[in-house]
C-alpha positions as CSV (number, residue, x, y, z in Angstrom):
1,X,27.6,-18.6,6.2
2,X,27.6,-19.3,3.1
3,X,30.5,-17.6,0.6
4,X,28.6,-16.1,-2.7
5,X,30.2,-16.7,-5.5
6,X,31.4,-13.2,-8.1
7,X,28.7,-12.4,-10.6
8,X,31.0,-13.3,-13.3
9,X,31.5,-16.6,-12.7
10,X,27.7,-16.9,-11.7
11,X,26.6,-15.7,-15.5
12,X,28.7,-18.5,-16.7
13,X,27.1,-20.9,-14.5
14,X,23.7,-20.0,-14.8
15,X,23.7,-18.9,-18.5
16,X,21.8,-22.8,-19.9
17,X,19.6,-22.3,-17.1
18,X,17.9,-19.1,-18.1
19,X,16.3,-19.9,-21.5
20,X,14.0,-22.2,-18.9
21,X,13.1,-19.6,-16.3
22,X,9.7,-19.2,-16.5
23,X,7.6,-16.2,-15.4
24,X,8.9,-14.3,-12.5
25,X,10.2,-10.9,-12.9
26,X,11.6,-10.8,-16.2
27,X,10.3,-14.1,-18.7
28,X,13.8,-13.4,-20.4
29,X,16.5,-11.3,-18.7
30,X,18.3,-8.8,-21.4
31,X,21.9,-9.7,-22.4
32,X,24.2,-9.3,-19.5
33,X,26.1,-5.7,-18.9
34,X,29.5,-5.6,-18.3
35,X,29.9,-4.1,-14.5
36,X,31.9,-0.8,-15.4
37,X,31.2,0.7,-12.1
38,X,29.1,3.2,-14.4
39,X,25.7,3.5,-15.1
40,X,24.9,1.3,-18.4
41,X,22.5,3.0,-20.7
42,X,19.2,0.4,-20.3
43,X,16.7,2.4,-22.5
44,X,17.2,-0.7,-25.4
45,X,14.3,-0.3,-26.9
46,X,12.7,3.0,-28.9
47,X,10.1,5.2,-27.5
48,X,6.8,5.0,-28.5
49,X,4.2,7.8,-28.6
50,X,3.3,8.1,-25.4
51,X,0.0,6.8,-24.2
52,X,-3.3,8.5,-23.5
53,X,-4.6,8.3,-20.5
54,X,-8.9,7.7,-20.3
55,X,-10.5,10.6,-19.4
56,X,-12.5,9.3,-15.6
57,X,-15.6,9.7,-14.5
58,X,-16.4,11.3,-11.5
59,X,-15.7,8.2,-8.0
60,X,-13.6,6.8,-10.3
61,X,-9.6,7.3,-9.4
62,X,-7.3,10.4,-10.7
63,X,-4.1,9.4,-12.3
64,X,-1.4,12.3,-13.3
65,X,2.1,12.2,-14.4
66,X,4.5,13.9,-11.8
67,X,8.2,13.1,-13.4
68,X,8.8,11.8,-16.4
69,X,12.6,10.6,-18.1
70,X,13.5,8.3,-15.8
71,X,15.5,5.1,-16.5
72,X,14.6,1.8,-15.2
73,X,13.5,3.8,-11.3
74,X,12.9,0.6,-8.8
75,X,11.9,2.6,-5.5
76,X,10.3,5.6,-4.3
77,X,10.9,7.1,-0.2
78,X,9.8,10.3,0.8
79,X,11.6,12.2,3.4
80,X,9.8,14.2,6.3
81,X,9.9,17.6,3.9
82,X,7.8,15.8,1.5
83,X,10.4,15.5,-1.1
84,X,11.3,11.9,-2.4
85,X,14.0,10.1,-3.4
86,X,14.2,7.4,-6.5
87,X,16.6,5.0,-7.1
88,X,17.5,4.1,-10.8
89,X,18.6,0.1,-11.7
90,X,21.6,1.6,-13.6
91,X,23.1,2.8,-10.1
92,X,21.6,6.6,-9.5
93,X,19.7,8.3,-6.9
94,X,17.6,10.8,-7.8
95,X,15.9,13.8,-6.1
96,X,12.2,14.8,-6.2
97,X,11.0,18.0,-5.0
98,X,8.0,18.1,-2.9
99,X,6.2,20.6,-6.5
100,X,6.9,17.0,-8.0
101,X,10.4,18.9,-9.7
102,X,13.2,15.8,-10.4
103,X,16.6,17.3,-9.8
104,X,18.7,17.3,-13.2
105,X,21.9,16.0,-11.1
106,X,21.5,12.5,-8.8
107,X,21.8,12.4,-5.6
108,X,24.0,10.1,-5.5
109,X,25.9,8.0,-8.1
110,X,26.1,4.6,-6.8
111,X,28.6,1.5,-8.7
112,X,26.8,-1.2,-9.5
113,X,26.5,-4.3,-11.4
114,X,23.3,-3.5,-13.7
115,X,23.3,-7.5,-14.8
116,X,20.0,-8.7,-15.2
117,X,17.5,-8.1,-13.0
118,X,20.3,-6.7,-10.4
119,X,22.0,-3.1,-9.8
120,X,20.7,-0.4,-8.0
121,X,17.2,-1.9,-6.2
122,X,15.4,-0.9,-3.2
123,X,15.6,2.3,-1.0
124,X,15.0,2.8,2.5
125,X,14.3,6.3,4.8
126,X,15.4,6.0,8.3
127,X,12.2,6.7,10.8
128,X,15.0,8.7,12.5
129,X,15.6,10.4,9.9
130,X,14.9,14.2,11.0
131,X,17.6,13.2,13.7
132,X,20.4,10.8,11.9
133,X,19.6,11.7,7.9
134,X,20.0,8.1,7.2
135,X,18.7,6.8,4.3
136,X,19.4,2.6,3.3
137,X,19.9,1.3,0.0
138,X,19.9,-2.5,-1.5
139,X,22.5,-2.7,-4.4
140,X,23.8,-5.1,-6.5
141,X,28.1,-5.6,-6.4
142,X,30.1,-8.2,-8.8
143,X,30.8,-9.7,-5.4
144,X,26.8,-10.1,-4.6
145,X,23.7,-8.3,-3.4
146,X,24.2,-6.0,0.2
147,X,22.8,-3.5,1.7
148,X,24.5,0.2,2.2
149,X,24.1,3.2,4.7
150,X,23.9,6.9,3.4
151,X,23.6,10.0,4.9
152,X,21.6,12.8,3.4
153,X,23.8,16.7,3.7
154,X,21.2,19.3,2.1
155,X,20.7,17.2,-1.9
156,X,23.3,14.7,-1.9
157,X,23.6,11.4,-0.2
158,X,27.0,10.4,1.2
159,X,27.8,7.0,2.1
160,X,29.1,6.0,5.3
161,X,29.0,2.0,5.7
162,X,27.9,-1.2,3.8
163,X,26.1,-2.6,7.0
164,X,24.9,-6.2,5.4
165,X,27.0,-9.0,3.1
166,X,26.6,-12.3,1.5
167,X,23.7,-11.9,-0.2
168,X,24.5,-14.0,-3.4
169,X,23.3,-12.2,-6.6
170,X,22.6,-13.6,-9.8
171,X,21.1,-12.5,-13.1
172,X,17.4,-13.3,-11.7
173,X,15.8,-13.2,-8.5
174,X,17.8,-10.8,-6.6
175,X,14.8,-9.3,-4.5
176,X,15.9,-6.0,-3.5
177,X,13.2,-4.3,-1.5
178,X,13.9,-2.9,1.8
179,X,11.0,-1.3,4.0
180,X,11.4,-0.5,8.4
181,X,9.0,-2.1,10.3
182,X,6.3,-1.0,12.6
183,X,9.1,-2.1,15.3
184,X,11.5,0.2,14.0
185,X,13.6,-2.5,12.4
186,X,14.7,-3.4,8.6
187,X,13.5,-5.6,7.3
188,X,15.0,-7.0,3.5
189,X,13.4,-9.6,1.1
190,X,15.9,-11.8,-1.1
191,X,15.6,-13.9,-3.7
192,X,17.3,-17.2,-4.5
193,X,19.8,-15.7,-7.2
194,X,18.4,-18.4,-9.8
195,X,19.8,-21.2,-7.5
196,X,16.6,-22.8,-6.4
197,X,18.4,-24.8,-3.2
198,X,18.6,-21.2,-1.4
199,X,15.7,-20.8,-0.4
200,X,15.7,-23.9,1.4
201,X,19.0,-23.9,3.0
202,X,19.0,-22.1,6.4
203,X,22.8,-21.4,6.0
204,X,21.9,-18.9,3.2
205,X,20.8,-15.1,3.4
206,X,18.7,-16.1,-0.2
207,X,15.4,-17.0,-0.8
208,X,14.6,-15.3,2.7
209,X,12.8,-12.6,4.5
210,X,15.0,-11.2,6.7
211,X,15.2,-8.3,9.8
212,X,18.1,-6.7,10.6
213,X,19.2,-5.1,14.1
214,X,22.2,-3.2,14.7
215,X,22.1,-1.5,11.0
216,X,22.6,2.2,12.8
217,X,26.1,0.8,12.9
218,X,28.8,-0.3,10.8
219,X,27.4,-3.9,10.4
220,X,23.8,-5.5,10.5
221,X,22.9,-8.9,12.5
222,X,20.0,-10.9,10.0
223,X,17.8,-12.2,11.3
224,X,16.0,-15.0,9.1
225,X,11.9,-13.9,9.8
226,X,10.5,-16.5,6.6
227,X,12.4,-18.8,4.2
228,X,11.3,-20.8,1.1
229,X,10.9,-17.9,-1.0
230,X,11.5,-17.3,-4.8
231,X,11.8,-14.1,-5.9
232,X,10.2,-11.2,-3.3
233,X,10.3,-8.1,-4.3
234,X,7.0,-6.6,-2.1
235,X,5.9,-6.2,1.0
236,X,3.7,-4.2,3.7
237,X,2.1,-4.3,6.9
238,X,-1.5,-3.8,7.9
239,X,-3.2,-1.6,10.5
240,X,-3.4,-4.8,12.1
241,X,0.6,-5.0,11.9
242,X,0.3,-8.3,10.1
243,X,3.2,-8.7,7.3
244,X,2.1,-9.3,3.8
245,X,4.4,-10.1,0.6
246,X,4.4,-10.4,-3.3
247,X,5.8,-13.4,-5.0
248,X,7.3,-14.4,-8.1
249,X,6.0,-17.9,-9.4
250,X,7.9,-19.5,-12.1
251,X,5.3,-20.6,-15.5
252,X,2.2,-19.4,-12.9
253,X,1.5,-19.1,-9.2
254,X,2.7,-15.8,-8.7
255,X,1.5,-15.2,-4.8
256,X,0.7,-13.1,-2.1
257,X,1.6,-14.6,1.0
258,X,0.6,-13.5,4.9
259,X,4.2,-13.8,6.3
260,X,4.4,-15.8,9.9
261,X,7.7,-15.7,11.9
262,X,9.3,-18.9,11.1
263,X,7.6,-20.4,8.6
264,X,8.7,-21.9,5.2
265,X,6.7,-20.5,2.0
266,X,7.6,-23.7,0.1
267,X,9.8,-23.0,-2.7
268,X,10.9,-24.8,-4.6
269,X,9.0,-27.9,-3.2
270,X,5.5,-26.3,-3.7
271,X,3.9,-23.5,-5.2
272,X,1.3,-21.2,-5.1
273,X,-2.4,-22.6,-2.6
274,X,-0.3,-25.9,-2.2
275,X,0.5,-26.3,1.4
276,X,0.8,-29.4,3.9
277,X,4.2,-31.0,5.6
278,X,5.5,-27.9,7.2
279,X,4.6,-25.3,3.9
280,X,2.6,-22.2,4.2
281,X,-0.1,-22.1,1.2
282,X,-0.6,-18.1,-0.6
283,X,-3.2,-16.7,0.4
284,X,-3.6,-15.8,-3.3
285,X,-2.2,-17.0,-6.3
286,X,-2.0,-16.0,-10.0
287,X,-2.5,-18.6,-12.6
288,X,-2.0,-15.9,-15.9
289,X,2.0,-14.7,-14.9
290,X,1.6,-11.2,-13.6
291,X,4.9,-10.4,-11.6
292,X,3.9,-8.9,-8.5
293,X,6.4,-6.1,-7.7
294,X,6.5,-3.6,-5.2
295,X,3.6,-3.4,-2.7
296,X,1.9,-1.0,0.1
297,X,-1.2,-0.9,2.2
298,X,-3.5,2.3,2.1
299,X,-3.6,3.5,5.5
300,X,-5.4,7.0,4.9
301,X,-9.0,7.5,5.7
302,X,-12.1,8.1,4.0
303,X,-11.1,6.3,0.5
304,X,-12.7,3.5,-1.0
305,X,-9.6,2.0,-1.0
306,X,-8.4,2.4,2.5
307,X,-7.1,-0.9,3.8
308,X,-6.6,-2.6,0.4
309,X,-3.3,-4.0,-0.5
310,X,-1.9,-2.2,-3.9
311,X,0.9,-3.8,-6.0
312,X,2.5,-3.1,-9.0
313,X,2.7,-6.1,-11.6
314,X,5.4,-6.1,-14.6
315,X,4.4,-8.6,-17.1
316,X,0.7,-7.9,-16.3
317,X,1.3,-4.4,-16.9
318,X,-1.4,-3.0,-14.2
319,X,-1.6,-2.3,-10.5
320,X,-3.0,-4.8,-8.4
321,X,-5.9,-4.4,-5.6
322,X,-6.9,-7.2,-3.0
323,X,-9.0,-6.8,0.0
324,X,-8.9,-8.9,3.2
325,X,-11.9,-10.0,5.6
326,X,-8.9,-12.2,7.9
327,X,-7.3,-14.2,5.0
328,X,-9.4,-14.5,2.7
329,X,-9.4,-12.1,0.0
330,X,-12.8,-10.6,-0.9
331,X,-11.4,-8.2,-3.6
332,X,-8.7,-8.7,-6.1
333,X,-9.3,-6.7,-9.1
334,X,-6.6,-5.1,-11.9
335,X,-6.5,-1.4,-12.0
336,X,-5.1,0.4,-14.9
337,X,-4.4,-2.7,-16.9
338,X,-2.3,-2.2,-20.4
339,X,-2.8,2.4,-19.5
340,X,0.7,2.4,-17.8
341,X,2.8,-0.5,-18.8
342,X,5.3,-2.3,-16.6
343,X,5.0,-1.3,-13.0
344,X,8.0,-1.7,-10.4
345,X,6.5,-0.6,-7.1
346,X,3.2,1.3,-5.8
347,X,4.0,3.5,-3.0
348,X,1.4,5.9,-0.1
349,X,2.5,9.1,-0.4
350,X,2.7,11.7,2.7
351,X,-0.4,13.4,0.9
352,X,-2.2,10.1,1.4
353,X,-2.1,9.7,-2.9
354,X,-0.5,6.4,-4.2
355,X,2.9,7.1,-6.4
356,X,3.8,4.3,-8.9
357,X,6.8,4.1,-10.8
358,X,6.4,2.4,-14.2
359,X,9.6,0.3,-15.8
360,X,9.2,0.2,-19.5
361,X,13.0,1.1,-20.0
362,X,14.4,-1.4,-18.2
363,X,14.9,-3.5,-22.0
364,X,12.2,-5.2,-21.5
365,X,9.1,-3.0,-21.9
366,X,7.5,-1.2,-24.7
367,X,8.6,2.7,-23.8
368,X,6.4,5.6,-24.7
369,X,7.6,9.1,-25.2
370,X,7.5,10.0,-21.3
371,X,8.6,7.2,-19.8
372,X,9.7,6.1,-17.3
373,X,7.4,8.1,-14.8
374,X,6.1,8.9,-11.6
375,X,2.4,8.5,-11.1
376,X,0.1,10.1,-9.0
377,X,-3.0,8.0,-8.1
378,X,-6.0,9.4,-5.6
379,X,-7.9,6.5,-5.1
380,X,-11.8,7.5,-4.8
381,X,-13.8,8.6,-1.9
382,X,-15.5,6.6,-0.1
């Protein structure tokens, strides 16, 4: 396997490249942090008033503010009791009650290296959980990107094990998002750290989507499910149990792709529709830069939404909706667009509401007074 290289000395080499990287998650990554083992203070930019939300008509969808102050929050998992917990880039965990009250102390504080687009990123709850309190988390190292094992005792997180290595990190593209299958496994999206040859190289943990067995104990086994990828940073499965992602393009062709054991997604020999000679074509792709982010399904019944596939985009500042008949989409329509600002990740709630996290502090968004928040969104009866 492949040995990643430290952070450090991947800044250095990467630094010329950057001014070029076109229009994935971040058009122009924020200076580099020094890793501190600390939480760096990201809010770089002042706060703005903070914005009004349109009053709705009635069938239209009901947004509210549940938590607000947050910095930079990347992922949202509820636990059985209905509370959730959010992870913050800068390397924090933090607690929110099931009355939508955010703990004043984390849950955990978790050393990072907040470079970039990397620190503290995706967040996992184990399906075991009333029975093991295990809860996963994707982090960022000056050594690379790995995934850790916690434990929850009563409203802190302890950490027992880093079960997964050698994911190389970089100052872009470090995926992060971390979601158990209908199969009970864990399943991890990477990005290609900025080094476009690792997506293609099957030697590499980067540029992959990968499930993991074993990760109950003290190490993971990856297993490399799609290669060929960019810069994922969602994905879901539908009632049909089929696996769909979100994909950073680089100028355009930001995709969603229907994810086949196996199969190569084509970067960075094709993008976006392109297929042919072994390449999966998107199903869908984005010609205006949007940066898909994080991404569910809405399983609950009797909404208009109910089946759709909802994603958060950051430079498009909206959430996203597509509809499937098969593969082709018959719906794909912005929601929200320029009311909320960035948006990391779009998340189905226990109550069967949708909970978005916005990520205007992350230095480079506009933040308004409140942010960065947790959303509630009903979507509207069918």
């Amino acid at each position: 396997m492949r040995l990643h290289r430290s952070l450090a000395a991947l800044l250095a080499s990467t630094g010329l490249a950057l001014a070029g990287c076109g229009g994935g998650d971040e058009r122009q990554p924020p200076p580099p942090a020094a890793d501190t083992g600390t939480a760096p203070d990201t809010q770089t930019a002042p706060a703005t008033e903070a914005r009004e939300q349109p009053a709705r008509n009635p069938g239209e969808p009901k947004l509210e503010t549940v938590a607000e102050k947050l910095e930079a929050p990347w992922e949202i998992g509820f636990l059985p009791d209905g509370r959730a917990l959010i992870t913050e880039r800068p390397g924090r965990v933090r607690l929110l009650g099931a009355d939508g009250t955010l703990a004043a102390e984390p849950a955990a504080e978790v050393a990072v290296a907040a470079v970039g687009e990397g620190g503290l990123l995706g967040l996992a709850v184990d399906p075991r959980f009333a029975r093991n309190g295990f809860v996963y988390v994707y982090r960022t190292t000056d050594s690379g990107n790995e995934i850790a094992r916690y434990r929850l005792e009563g409203d802190r997180l302890e950490e027992e094990a880093t079960i997964l290595r050698g994911i190389e990190a970089g100052v872009i593209h470090d995926g992060g998002r971390i979601h158990f299958g209908p199969d009970g496994n864990l399943y991890a999206a990477t990005g290609e750290a900025g080094d476009d040859r690792l997506a293609q190289d099957p030697a590499s943990l980067n540029g992959k989507l990968l499930r993991l067995s074993g990760f109950r104990g003290d190490r993971a086994q990856p297993e490399i499910v799609s290669l060929g990828h960019r810069n994922v940073q969602g994905f879901d499965w539908d009632s049909d149990g089929r696996l769909f992602a979100t994909e950073f393009g680089p100028e355009a062709d930001d995709e969603v792709n229907l994810i086949r054991a196996g199969r190569n997604y084509g970067w960075p020999e094709v993008q976006g529709t392109d297929g042919g000679d072994g390449f999966e074509p998107a199903l869908v792709e984005y010609e205006d830069v949007i940066a898909p982010s994080g991404a569910t399904f809405v399983s609950q019944p009797g909404s208009e939404w109910t089946g759709s596939f909802i994603f958060g985009a950051l430079v498009g500042e909206q959430i996203r909706r597509v509809v499937f008949d098969g593969t082709i989409p018959t719906t794909d329509e912005a929601l929200f667009e320029g009311e909320l600002g960035r948006v990391r990740t779009v998340v189905e709630g226990p109550d069967g509401a949708l909970y978005a996290l916005t990520n205007n502090t992350d230095g480079r968004g506009d933040p308004s007074a409140g942010d960065d928040r947790v959303v509630r969104i009903v979507p509207p009866a069918s």
